[in-house]
Structure formats: C-alpha cells, structure tokens
C-alpha positions as CSV (number, residue, x, y, z in Angstrom):
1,X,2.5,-4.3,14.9
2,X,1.3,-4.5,18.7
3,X,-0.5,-8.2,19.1
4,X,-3.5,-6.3,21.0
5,X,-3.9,-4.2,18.2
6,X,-7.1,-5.2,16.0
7,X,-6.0,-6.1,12.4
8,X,-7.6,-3.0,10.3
9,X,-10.2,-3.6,7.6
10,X,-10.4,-2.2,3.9
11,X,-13.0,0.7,5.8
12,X,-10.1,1.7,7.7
13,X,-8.4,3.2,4.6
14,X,-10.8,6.1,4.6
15,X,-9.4,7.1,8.0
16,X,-5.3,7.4,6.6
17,X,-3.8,10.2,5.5
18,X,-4.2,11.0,1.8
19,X,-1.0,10.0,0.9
20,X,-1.1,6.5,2.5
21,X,-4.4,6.3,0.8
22,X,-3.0,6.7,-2.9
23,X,-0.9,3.6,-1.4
24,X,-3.2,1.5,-0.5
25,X,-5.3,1.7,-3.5
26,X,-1.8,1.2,-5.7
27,X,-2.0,-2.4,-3.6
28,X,-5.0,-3.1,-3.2
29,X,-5.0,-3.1,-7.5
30,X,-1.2,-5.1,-7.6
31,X,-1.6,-6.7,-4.1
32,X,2.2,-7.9,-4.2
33,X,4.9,-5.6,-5.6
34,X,8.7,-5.4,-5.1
35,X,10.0,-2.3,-2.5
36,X,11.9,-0.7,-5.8
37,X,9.4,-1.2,-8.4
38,X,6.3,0.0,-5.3
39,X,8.5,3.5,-4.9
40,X,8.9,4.5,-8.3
41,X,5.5,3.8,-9.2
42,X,4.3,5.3,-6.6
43,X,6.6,8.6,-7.2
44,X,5.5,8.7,-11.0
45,X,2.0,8.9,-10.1
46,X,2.5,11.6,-7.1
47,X,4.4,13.7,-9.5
48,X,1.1,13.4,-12.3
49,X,-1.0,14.5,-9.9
50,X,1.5,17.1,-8.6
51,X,-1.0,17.3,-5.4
52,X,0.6,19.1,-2.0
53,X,-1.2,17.2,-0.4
54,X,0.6,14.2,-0.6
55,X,3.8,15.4,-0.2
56,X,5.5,18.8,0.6
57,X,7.8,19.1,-2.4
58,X,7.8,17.3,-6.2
59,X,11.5,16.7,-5.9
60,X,12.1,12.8,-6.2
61,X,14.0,12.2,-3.5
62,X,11.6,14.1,-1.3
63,X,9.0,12.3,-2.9
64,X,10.7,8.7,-2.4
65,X,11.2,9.7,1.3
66,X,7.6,10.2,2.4
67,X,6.7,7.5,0.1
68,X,8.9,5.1,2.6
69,X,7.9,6.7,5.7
70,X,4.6,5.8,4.8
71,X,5.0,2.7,3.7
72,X,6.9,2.0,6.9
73,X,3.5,2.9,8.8
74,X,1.3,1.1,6.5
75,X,3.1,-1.9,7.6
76,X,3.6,-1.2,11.3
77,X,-0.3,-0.4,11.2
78,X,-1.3,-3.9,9.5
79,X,-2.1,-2.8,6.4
80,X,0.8,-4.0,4.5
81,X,3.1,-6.6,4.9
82,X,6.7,-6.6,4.4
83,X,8.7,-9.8,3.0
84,X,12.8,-9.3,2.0
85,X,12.3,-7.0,-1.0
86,X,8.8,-6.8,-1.6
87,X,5.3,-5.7,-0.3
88,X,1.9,-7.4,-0.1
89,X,-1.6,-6.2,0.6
90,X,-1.9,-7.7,4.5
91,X,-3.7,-10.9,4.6
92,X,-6.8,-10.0,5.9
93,X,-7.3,-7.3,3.4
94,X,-6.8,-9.9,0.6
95,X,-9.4,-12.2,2.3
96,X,-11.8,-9.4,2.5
97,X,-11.7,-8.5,-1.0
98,X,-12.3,-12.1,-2.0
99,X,-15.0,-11.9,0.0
100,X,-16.7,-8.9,-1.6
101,X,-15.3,-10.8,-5.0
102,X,-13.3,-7.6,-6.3
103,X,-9.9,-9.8,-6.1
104,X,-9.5,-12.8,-8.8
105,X,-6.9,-15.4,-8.2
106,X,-5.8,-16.8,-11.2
107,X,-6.7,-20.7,-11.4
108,X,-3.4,-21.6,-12.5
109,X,-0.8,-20.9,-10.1
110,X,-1.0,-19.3,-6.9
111,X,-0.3,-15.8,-5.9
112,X,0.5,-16.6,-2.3
C-alpha cells in the first residue's frame, strides 16, 4: 500500500465491489483467519449463494481464483493485512470497531 494513501475506514466497504464486500464482512466477524481456511470458507459460502455477481463461474477453482485476486487487493488497499499464512482485519478497522463496541476481546489472552 502507497504511504500517501489514507488508511480506509469500515464506510469504505460500501464503495468495493460486491465480492470484496462478502470478504470483508467474513473478517470483519473472524478478524484473523489462516489464507487456506479464509479461501475455502469463503468459496463454500459463494457457492450457497450461487450469485454471478461475485464471480463469473461456480467452478472451485474459478471461484478460489477471484477469491485470491481479491484478497490480494483488499490487502494492497489497507483493508486487510497479510502475515506468513494468515489474514487479519487491518488495524485500524479493528480499532474502529472497538470503538463503536461491535468487537469484544476476550479478557483472557490477547488476540493480537
């Protein structure tokens, strides 16, 4: 992500593409998810809904492919971050939904 670039907020969701949006919403509920566990997920719930608007085609690996594209961009963008193996809700989209108190941290161990 550029440095002059201004870190996007949770409002900024509404403005992605549908698809990206079904992402977001999968982390903004698990926040932190391993890149294997995110993909299949996310691919079992595009092929529920079976909506072309997320993706061309309801073939897995067609699936799985936009599913990393976007995920790619999500991350380039600020909205997610990217650690060896795993995804997280960018930091200042955690912070803001402690903020608005929609985000609990459990009291016994830390999630970050």
């Amino acid at each position: 992500m550029s440095e002059n670039r201004e870190l996007p907020s949770l409002r900024d969701i509404k403005k992605l593409p549908k698809l990206h949006q079904l992402i977001m919403d999968y982390f903004i509920k698990y926040i932190s998810v391993g890149e294997v566990v995110a993909i299949i997920e996310l691919r079992e719930q595009i092929k529920a809904l079976r909506d072309p608007d997320l993706v061309p085609e309801f073939d897995d690996v067609v699936i799985e492919i936009h599913i990393s594209r976007a995920l790619a961009d999500l991350v380039e963008k600020g909205f997610l971050e990217r650690a060896e193996g795993v995804y997280n809700l960018a930091s200042q989209l955690r912070e803001e939904l402690k903020q608005r108190k929609e985000y609990k941290v459990n009291q016994q161990r830390s999630l970050f």
